[in-house]
CHARMM-style PDB file with segment names, atoms N, HN, CA, C and O in Angstrom:
ATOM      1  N   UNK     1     114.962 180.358 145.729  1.00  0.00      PROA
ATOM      2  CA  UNK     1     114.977 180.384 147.168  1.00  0.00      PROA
ATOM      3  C   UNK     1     113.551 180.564 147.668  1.00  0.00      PROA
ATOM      4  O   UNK     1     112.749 181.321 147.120  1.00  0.00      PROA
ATOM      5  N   UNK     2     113.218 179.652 148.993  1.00  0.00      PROA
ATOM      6  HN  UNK     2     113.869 179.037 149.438  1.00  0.00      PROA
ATOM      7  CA  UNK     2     111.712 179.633 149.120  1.00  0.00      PROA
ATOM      8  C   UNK     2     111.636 181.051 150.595  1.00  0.00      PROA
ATOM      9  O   UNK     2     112.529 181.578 151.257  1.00  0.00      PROA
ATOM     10  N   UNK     3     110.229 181.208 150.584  1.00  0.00      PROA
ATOM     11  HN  UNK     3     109.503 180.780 150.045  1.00  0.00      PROA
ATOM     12  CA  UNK     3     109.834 182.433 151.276  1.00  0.00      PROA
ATOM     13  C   UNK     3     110.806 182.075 153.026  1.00  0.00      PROA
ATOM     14  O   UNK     3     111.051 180.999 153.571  1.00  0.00      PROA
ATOM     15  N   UNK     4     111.142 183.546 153.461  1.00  0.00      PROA
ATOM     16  HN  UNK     4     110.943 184.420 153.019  1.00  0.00      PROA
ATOM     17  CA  UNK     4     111.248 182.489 154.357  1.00  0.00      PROA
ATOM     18  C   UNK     4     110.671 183.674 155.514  1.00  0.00      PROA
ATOM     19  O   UNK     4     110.659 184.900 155.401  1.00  0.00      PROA
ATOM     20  N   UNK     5     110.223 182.840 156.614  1.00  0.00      PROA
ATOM     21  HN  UNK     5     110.232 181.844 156.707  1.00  0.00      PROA
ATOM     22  CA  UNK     5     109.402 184.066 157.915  1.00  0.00      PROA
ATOM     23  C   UNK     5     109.693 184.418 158.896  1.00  0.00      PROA
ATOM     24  O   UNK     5     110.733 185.069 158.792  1.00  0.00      PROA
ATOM     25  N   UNK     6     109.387 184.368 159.777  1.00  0.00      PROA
ATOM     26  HN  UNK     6     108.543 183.839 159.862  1.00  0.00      PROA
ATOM     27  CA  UNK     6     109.850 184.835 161.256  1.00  0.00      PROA
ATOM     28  C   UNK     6     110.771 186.733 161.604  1.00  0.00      PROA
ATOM     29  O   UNK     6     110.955 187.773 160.972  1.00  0.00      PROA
ATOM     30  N   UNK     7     110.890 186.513 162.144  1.00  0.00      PROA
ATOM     31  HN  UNK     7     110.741 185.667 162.656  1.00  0.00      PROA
ATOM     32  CA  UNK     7     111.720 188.084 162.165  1.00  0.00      PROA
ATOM     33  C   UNK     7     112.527 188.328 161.327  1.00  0.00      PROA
ATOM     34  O   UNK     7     112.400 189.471 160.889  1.00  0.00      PROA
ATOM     35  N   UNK     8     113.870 187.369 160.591  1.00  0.00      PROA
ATOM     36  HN  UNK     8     113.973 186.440 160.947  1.00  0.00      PROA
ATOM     37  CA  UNK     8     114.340 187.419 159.519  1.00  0.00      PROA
ATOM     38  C   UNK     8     113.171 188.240 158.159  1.00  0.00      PROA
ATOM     39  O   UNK     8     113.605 189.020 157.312  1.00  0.00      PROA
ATOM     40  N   UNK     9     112.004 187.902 158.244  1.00  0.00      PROA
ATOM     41  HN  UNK     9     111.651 187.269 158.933  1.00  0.00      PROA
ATOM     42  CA  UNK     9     111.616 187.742 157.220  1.00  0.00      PROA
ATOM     43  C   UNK     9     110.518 189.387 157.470  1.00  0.00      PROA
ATOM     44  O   UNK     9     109.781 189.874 156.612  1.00  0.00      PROA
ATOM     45  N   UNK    10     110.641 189.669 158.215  1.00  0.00      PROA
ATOM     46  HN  UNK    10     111.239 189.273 158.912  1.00  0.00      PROA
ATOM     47  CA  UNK    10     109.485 190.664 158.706  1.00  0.00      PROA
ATOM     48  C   UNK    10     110.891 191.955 159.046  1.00  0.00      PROA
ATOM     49  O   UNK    10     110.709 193.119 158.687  1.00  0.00      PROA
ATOM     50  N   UNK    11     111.883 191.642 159.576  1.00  0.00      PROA
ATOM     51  HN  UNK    11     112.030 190.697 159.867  1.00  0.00      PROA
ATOM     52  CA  UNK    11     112.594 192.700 159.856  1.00  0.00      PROA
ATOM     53  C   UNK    11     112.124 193.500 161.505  1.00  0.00      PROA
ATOM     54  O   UNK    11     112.007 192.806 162.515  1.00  0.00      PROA
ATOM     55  N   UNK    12     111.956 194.657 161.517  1.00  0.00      PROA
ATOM     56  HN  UNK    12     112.051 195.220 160.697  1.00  0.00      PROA
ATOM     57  CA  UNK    12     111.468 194.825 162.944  1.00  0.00      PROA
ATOM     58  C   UNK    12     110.124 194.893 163.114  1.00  0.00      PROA
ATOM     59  O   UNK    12     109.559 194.939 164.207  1.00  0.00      PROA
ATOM     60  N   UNK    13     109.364 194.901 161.557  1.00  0.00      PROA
ATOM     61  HN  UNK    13     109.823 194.864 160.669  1.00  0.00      PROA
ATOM     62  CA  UNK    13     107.843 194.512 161.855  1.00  0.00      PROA
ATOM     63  C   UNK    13     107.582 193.165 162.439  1.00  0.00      PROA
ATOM     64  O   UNK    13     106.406 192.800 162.470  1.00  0.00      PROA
ATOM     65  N   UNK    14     108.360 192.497 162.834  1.00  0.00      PROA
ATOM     66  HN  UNK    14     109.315 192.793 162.810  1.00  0.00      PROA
ATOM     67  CA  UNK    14     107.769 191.222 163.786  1.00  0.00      PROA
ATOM     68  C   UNK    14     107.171 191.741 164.906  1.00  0.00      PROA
ATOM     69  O   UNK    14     106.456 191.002 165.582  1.00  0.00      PROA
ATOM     70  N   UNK    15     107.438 193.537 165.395  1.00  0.00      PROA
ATOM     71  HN  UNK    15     108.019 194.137 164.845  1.00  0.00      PROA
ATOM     72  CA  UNK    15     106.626 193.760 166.691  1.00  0.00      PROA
ATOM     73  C   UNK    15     105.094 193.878 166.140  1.00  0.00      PROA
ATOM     74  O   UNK    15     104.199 193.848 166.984  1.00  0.00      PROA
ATOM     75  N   UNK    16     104.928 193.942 165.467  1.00  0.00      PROA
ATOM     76  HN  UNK    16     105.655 193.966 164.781  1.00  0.00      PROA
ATOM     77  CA  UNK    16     103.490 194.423 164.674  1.00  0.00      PROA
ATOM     78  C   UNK    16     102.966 193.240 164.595  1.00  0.00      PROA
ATOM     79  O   UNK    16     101.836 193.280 165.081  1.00  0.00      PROA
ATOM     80  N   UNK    17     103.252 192.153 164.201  1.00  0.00      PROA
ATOM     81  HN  UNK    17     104.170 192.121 163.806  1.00  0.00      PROA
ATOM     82  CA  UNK    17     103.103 190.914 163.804  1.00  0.00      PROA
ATOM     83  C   UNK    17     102.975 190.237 165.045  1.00  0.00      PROA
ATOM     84  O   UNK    17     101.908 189.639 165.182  1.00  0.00      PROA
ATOM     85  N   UNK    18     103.557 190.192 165.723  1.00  0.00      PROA
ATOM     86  HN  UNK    18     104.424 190.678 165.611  1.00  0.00      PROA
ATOM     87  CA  UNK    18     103.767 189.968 167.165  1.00  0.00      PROA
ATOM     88  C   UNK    18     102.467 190.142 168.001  1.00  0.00      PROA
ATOM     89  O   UNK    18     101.897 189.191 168.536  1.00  0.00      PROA
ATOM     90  N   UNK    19     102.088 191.297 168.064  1.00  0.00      PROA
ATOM     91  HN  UNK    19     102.551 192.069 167.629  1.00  0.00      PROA
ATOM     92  CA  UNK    19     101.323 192.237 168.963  1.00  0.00      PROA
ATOM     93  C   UNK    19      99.737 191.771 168.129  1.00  0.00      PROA
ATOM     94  O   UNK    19      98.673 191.763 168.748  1.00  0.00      PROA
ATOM     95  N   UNK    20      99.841 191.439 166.782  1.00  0.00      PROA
ATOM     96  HN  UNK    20     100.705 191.445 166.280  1.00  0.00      PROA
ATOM     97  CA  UNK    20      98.463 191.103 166.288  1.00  0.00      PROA
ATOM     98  C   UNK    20      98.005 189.704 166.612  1.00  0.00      PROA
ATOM     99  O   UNK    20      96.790 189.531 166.714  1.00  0.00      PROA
ATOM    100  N   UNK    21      98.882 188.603 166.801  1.00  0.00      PROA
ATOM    101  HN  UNK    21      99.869 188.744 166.718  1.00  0.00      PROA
ATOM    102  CA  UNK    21      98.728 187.531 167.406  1.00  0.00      PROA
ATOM    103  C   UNK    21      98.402 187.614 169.231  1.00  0.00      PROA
ATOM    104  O   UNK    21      97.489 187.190 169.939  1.00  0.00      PROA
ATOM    105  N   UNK    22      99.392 188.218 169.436  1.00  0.00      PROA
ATOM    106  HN  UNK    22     100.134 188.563 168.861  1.00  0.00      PROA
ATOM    107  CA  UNK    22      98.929 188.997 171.040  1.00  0.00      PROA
ATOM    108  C   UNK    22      97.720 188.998 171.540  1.00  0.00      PROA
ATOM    109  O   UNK    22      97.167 188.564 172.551  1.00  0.00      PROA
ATOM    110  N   UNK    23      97.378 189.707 170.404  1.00  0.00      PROA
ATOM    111  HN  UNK    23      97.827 190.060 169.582  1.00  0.00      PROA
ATOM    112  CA  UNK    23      95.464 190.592 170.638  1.00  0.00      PROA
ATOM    113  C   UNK    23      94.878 189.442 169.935  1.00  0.00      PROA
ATOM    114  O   UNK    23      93.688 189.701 170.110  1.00  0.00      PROA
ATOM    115  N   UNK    24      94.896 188.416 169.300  1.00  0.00      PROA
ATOM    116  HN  UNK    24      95.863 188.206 169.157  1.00  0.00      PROA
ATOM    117  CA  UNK    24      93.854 187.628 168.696  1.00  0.00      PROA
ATOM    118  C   UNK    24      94.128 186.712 169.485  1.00  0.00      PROA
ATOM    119  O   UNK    24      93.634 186.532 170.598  1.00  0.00      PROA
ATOM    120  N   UNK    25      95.354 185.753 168.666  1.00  0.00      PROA
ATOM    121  HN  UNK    25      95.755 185.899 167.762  1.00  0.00      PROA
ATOM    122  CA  UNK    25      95.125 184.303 168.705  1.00  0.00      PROA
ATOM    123  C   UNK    25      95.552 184.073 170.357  1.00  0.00      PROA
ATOM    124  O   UNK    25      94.935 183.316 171.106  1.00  0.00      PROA
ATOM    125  N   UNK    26      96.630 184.815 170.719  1.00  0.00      PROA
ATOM    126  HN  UNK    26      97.131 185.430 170.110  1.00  0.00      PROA
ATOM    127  CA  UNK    26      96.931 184.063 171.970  1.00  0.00      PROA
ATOM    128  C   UNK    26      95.516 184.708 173.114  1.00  0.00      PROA
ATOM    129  O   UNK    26      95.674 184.495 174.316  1.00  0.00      PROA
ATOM    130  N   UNK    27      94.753 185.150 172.848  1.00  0.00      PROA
ATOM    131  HN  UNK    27      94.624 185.324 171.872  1.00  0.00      PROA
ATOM    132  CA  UNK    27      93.359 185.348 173.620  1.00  0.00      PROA
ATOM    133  C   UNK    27      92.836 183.978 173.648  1.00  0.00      PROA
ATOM    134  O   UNK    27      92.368 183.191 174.471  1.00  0.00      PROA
ATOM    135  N   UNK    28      93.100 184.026 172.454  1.00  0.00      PROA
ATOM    136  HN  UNK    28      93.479 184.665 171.786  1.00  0.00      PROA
ATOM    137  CA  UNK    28      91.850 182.528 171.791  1.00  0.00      PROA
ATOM    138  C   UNK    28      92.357 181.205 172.694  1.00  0.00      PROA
ATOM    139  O   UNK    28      91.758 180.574 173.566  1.00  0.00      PROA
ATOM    140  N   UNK    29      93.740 181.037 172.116  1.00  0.00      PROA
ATOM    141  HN  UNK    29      94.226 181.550 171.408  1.00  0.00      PROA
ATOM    142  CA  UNK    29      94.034 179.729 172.540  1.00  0.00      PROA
ATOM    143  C   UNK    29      94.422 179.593 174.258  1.00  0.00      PROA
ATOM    144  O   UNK    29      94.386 178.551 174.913  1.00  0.00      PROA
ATOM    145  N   UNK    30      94.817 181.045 174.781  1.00  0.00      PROA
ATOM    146  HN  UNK    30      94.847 181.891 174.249  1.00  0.00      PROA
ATOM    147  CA  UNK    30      94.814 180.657 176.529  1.00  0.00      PROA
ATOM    148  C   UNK    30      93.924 179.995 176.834  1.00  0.00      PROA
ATOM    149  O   UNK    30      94.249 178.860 177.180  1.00  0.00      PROA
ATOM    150  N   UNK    31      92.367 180.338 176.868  1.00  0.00      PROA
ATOM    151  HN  UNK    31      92.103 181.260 176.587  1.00  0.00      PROA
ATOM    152  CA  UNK    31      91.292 179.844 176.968  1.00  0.00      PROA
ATOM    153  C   UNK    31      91.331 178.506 176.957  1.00  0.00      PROA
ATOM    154  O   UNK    31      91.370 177.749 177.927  1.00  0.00      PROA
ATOM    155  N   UNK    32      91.315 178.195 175.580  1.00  0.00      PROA
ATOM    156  HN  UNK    32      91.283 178.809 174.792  1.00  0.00      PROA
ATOM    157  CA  UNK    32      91.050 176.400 175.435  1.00  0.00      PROA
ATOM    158  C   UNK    32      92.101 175.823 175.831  1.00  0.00      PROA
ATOM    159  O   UNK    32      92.050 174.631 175.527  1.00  0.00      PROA
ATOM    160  N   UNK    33      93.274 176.164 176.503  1.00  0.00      PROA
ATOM    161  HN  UNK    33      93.315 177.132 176.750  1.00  0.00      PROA
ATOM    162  CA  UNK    33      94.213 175.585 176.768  1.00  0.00      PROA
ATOM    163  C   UNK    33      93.591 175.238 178.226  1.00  0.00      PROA
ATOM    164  O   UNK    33      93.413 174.092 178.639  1.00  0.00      PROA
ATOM    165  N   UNK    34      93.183 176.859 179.186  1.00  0.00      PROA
ATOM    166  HN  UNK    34      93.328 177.790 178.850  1.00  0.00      PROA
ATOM    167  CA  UNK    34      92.695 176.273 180.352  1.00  0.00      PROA
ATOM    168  C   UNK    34      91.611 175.194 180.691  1.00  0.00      PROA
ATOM    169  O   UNK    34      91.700 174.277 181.507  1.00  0.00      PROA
ATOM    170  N   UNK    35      90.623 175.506 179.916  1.00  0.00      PROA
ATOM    171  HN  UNK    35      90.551 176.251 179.253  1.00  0.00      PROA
ATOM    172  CA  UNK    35      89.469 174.419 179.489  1.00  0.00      PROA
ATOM    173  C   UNK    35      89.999 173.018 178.831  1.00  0.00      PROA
ATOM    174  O   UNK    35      89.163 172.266 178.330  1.00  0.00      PROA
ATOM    175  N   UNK    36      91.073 172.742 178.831  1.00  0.00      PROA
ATOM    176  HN  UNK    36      91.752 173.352 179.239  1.00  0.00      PROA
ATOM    177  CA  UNK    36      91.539 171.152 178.932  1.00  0.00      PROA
ATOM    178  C   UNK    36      91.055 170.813 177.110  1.00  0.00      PROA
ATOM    179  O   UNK    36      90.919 169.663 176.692  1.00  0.00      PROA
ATOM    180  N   UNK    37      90.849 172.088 176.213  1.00  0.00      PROA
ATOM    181  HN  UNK    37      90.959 173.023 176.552  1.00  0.00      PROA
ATOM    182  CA  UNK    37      90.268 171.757 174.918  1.00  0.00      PROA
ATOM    183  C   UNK    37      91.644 171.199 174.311  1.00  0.00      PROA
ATOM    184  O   UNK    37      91.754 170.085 173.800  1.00  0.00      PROA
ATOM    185  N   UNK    38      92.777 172.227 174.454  1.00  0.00      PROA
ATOM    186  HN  UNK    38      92.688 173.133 174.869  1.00  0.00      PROA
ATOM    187  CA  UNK    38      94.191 171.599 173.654  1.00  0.00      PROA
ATOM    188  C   UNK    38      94.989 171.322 175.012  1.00  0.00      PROA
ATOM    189  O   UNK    38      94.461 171.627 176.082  1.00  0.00      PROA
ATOM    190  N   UNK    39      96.055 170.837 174.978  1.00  0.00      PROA
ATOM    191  HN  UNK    39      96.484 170.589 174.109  1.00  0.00      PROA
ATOM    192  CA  UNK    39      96.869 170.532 175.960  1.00  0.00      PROA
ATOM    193  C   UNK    39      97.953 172.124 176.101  1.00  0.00      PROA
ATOM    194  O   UNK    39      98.178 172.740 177.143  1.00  0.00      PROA
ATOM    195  N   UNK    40      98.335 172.376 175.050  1.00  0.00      PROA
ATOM    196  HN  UNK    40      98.152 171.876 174.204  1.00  0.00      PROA
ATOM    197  CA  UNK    40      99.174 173.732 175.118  1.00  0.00      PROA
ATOM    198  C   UNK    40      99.412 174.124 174.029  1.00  0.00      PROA
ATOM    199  O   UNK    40      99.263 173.301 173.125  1.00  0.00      PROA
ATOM    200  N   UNK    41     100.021 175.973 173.545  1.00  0.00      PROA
ATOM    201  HN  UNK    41     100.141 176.641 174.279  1.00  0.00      PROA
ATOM    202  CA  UNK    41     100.748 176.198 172.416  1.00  0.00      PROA
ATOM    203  C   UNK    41     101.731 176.906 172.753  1.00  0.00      PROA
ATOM    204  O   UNK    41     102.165 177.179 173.872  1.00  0.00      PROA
ATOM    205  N   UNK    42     102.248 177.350 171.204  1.00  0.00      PROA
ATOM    206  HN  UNK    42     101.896 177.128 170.295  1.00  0.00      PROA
ATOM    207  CA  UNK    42     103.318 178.105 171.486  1.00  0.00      PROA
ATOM    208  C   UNK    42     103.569 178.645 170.524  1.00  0.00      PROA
ATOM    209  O   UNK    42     102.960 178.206 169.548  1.00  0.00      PROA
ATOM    210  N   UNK    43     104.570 179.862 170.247  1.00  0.00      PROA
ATOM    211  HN  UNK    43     105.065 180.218 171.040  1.00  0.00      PROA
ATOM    212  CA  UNK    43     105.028 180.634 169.077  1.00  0.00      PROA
ATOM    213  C   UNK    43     106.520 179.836 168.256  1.00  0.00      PROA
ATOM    214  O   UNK    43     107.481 179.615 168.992  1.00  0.00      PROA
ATOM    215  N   UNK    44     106.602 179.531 167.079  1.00  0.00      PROA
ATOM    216  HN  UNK    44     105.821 179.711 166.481  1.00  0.00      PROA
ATOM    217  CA  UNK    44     107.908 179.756 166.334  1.00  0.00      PROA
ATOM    218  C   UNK    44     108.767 180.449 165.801  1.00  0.00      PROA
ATOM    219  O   UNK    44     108.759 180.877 164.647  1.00  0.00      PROA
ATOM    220  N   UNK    45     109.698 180.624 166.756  1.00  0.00      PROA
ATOM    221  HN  UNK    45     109.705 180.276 167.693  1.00  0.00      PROA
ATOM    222  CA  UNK    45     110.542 182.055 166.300  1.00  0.00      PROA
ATOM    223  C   UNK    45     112.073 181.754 165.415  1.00  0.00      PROA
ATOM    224  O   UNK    45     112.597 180.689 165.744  1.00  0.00      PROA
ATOM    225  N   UNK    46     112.725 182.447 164.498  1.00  0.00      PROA
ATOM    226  HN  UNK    46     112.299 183.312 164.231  1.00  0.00      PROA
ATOM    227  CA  UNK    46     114.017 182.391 164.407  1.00  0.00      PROA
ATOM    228  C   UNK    46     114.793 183.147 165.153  1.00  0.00      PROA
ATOM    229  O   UNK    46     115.908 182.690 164.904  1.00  0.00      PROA
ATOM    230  N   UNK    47     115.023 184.565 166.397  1.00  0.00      PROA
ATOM    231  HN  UNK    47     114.117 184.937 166.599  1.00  0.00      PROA
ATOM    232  CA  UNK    47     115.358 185.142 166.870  1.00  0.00      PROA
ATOM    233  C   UNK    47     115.098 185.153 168.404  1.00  0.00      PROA
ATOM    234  O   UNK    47     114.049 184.662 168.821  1.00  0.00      PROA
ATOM    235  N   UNK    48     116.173 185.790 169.423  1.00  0.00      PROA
ATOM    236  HN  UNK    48     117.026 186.189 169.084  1.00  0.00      PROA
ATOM    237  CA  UNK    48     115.541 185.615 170.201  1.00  0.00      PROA
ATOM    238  C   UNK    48     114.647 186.547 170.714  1.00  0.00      PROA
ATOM    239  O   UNK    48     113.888 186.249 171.636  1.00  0.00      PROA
ATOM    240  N   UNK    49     114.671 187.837 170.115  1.00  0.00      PROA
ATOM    241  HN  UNK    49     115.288 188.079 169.366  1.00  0.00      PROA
ATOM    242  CA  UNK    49     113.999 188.882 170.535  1.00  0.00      PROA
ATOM    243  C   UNK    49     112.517 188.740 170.496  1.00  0.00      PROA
ATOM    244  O   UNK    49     111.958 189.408 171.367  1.00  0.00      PROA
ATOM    245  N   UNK    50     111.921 188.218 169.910  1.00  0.00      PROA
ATOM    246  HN  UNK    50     112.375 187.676 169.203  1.00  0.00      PROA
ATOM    247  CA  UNK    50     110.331 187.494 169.515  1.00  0.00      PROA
ATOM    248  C   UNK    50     109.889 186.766 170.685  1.00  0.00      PROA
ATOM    249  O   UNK    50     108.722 186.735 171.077  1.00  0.00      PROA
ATOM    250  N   UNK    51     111.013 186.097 171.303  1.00  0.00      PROA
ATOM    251  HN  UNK    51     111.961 186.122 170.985  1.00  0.00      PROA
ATOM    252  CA  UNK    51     110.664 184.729 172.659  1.00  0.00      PROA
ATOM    253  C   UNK    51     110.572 185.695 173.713  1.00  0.00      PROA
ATOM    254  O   UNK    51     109.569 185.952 174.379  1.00  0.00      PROA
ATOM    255  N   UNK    52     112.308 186.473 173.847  1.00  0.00      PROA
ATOM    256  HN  UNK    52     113.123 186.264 173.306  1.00  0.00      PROA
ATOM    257  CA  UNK    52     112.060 187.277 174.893  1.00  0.00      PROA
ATOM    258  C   UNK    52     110.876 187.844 175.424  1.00  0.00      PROA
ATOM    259  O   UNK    52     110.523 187.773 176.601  1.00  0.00      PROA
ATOM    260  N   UNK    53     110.190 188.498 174.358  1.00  0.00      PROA
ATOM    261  HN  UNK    53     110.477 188.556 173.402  1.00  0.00      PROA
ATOM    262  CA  UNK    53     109.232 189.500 174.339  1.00  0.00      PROA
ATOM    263  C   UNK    53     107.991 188.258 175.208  1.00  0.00      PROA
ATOM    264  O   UNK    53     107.489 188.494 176.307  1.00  0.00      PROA
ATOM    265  N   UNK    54     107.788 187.309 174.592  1.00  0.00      PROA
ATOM    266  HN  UNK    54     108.196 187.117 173.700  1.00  0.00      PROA
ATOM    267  CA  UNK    54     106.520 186.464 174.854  1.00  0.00      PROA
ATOM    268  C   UNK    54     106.989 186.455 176.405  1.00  0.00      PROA
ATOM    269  O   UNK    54     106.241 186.745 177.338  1.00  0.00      PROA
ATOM    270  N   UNK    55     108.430 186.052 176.539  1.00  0.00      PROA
ATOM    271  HN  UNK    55     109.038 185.815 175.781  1.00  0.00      PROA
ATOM    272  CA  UNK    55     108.510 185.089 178.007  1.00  0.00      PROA
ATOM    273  C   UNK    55     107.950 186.430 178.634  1.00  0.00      PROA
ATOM    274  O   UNK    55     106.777 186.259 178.966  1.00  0.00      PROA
ATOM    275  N   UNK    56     108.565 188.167 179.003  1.00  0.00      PROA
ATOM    276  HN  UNK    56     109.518 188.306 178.734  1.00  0.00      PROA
ATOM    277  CA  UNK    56     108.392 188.672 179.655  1.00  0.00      PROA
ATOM    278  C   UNK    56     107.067 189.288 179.547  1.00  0.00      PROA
ATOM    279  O   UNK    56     106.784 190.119 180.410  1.00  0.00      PROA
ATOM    280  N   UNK    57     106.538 189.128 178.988  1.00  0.00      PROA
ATOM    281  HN  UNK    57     106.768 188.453 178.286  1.00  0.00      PROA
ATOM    282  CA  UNK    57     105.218 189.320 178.974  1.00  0.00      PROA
ATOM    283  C   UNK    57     103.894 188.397 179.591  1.00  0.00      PROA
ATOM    284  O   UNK    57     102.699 188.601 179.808  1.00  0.00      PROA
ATOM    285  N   UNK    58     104.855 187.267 179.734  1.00  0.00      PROA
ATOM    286  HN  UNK    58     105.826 187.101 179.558  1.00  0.00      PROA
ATOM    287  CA  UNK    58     104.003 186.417 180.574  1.00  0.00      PROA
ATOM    288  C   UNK    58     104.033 185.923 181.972  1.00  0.00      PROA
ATOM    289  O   UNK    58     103.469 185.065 182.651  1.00  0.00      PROA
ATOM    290  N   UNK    59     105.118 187.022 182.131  1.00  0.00      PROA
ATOM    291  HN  UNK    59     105.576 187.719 181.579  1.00  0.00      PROA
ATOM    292  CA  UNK    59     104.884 186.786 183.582  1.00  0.00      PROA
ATOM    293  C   UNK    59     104.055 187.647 184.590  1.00  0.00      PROA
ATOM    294  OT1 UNK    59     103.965 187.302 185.768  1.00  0.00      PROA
TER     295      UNK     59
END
């Protein structure tokens, strides 16, 4: 059986996991998203508690 990730795979450390992308990457990529560098991103989740968290946090 191959690895498998997302919250399944992290358990409730996906908030940890979560929160370290938070503080890095999604800094990084808002930026070049506004600057017309990428068009957009986004997270891949298996749960919905992972999305939730993003949607309400972005508003």
């Amino acid at each position: 059986m191959g690895t498998r990730h997302g919250q399944d795979f992290y358990g409730y450390e996906w908030v940890h996991v979560y929160e370290s992308a938070r503080t890095g990457a999604f800094r990084v990529l808002a930026p070049l998203r506004d600057e017309g560098v990428i068009d957009g991103w986004g997270i891949g989740v298996n749960r919905v508690e992972p999305r939730r968290t993003a949607s309400n946090r972005s508003r």
